[in-house]
C-alpha positions in Angstrom: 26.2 10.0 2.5 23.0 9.9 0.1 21.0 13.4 0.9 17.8 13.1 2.8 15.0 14.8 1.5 12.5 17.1 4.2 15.8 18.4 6.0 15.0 16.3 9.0 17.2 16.8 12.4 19.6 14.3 12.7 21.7 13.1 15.8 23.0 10.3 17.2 21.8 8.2 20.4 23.8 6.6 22.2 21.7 3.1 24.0 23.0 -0.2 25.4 26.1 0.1 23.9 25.1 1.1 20.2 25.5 4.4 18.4 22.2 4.7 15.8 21.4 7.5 13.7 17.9 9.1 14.1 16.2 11.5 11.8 13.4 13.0 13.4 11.0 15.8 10.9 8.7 18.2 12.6 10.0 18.0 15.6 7.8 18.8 18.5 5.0 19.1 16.5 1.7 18.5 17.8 -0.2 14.8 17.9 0.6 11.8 18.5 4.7 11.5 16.9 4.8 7.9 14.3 8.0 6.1 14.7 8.8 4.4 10.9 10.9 1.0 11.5 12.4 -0.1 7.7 12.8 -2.8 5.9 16.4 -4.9 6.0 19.5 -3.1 5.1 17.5 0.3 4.2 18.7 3.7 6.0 17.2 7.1 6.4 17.3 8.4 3.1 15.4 5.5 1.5 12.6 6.1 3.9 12.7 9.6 3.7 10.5 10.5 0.8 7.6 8.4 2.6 7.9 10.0 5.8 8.6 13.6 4.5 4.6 13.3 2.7 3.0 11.9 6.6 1.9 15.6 8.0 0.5 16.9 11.0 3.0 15.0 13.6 6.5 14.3 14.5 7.8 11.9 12.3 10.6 9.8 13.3 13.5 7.0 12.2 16.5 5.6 12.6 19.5 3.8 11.2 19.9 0.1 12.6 23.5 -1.0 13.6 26.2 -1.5 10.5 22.8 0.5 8.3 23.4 4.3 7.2 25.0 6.4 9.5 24.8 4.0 12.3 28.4 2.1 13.0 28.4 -1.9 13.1 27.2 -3.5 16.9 30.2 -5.5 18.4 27.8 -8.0 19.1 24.4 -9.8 17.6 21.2 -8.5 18.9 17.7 -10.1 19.5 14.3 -8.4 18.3 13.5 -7.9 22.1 16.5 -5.9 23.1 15.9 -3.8 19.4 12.5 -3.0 20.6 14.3 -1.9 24.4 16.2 0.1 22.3 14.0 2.2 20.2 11.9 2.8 23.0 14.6 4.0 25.5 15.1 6.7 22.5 11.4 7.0 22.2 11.6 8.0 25.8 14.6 10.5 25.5 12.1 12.2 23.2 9.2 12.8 25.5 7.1 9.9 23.5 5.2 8.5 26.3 2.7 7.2 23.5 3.3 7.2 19.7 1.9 5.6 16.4 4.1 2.6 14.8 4.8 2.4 11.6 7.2 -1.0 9.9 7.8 -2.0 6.8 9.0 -5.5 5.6 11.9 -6.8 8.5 10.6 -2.8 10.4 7.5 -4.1 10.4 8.2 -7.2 12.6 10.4 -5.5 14.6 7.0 -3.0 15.0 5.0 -6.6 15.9 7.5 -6.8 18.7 7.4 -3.1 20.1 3.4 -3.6 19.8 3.4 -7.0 21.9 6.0 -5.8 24.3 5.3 -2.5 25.1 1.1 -2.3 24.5 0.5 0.7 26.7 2.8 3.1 24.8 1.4 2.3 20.9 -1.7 4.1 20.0 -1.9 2.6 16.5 -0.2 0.1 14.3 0.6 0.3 10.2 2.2 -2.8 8.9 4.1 -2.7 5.0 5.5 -6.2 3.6 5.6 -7.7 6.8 5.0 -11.6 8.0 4.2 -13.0 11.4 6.5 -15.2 11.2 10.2 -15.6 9.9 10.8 -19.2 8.9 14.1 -18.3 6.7 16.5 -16.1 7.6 17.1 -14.4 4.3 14.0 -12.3 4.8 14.6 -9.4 3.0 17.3 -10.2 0.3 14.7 -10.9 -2.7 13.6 -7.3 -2.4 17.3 -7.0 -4.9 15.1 -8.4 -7.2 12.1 -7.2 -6.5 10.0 -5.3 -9.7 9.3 -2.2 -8.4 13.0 -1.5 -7.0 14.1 -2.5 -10.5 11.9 -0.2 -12.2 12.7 2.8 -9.8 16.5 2.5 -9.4 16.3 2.2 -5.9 19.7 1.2 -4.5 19.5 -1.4 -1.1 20.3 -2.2 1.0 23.1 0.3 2.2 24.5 -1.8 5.1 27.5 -3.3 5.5 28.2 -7.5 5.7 28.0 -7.3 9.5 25.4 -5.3 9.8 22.9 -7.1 7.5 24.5 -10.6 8.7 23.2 -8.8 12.8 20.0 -7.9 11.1 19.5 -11.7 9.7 19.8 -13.3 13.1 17.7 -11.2 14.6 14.5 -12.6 13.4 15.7 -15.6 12.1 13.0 -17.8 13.9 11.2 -15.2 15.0 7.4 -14.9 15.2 4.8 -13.0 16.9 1.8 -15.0 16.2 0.8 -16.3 19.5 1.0 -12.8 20.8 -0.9 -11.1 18.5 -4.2 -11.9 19.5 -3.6 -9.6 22.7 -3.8 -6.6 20.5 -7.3 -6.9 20.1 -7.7 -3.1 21.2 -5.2 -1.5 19.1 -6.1 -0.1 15.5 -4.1 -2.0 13.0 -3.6 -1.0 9.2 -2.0 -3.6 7.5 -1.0 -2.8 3.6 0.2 -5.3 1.8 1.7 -5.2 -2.2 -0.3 -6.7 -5.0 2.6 -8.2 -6.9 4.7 -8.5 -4.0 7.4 -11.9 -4.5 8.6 -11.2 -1.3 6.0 -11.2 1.4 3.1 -12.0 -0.2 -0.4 -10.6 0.9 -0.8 -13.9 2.7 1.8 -12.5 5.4 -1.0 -10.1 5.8 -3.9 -12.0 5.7 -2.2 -14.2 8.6 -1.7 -11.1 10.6 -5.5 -9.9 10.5 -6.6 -13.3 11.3 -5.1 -12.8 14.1 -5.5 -8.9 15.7 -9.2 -8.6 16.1 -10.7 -5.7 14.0 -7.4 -4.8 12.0 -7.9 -3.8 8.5 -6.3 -5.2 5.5 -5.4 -3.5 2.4 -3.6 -5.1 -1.0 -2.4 -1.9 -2.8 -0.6 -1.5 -6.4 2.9 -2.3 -6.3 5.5 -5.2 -5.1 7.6 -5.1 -2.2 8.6 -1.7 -1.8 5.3 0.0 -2.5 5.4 2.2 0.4 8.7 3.8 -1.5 7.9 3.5 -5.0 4.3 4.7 -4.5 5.0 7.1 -1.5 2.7 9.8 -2.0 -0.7 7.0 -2.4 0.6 5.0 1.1 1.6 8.4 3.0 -2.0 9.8 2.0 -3.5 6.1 3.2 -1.3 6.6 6.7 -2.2 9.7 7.2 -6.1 9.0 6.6 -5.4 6.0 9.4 -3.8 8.0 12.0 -6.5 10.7 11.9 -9.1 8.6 12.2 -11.5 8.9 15.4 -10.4 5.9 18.1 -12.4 2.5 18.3 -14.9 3.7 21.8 -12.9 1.0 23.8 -9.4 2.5 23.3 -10.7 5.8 23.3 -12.3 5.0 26.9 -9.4 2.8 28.2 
């Protein structure tokens, strides 16, 4: 098992009939926790020096099934009954309302926490993610990608059922006619420069369509918010501070 930087507590919940790994880091600190959702095949420790460099909150993430330290699911799951998921352990936690963080294949799955569960997301950061899946291989060309190849980063670290659960998840998937309803909910969306993957159009498509979110193309290719964690944390942490739009903060 790779080491995880930050020394975050780690157990294992047990929801719906999966085991996942969680790593939570300052636990039961103060403000509003951020729950990080990563990319296809990626586990804890490849998140970890991101999320160890986002301060003044509990910081949170988890293995998906057959990724990590979380055993393969028996059977496929949908993006729906992931999002459940998470937010039963959300719950466990005390997280009534929390900040939502995904990146790449994480940050669709965030798209669907956001548009299924809109009265217990404060804010919303979106890394290399689409609106839409039209392939199901989302997720494999980040092997090749520039930056991973530069770095040395090794992904994914699931095993064949476990990316092939994954995959079928969002195959098809899309949240662009939902979208729009999020018209009160502060949205960062960061997309990679270079990025072969998902492209900054992914983005743009996204802000077209959640009134008032912000856009950003930042230095790097698809796995920016690893290979240039310390610029993207600093950006997060900038977003979640900030003071709420007057709507939200009156609703």
């Amino acid at each position: 098992m790779s080491r995880i930087s930050g020394r975050p507590s780690i157990s294992t919940e047990h929801v719906y009939g999966l085991s996942l790994r969680v790593a939570r880091w300052r636990e039961g600190a103060g403000g509003t926790p951020l729950l990080f959702l990563n990319g296809i095949g990626a586990d804890i420790a490849a998140a970890a020096p991101l999320l160890t460099q986002i301060h003044g909150r509990e910081v949170w993430t988890l293995d998906m099934p057959g990724v990590g330290g979380s055993p393969d699911a028996l059977l496929p799951y949908s993006a729906p009954t992931m999002a459940a998921t998470v937010m039963e352990i959300a719950g466990r936690f005390g997280h009534g309302l929390l900040d939502v963080a995904g990146f790449s294949w994480g940050g669709a799955l965030t798209q669907q926490i956001a548009v299924q569960f809109p009265e217990r997301v404060r804010r919303l950061v979106l890394m290399a993610t689409t609106p839409t899946v039209g392939a199901p291989g989302i997720g494999w060309a980040a092997l090749l990608d520039d930056d991973m190849l530069a770095s040395g980063l090794k992904l994914p670290t699931a095993t064949p059922l476990g990316l092939a659960w994954q995959t079928m998840a969002m195959a098809g998937w899309t949240s662009a006619a939902m979208l729009p309803h999020l018209r009160d909910m502060p949205t960062l969306i960061l997309m990679g420069e270079r990025d072969g993957v998902v492209p900054a159009c992914h983005g743009q498509a996204i802000a077209e369509l959640i009134d008032g979110a912000v856009l950003e193309v930042v230095p790097g290719s698809h796995l920016f918010p690893f290979t240039h964690a310390a610029t993207i944390a600093a950006r997060i942490n900038d977003f979640l501070e900030q003071a709420p739009p007057t709507a939200r903060a009156a609703a």
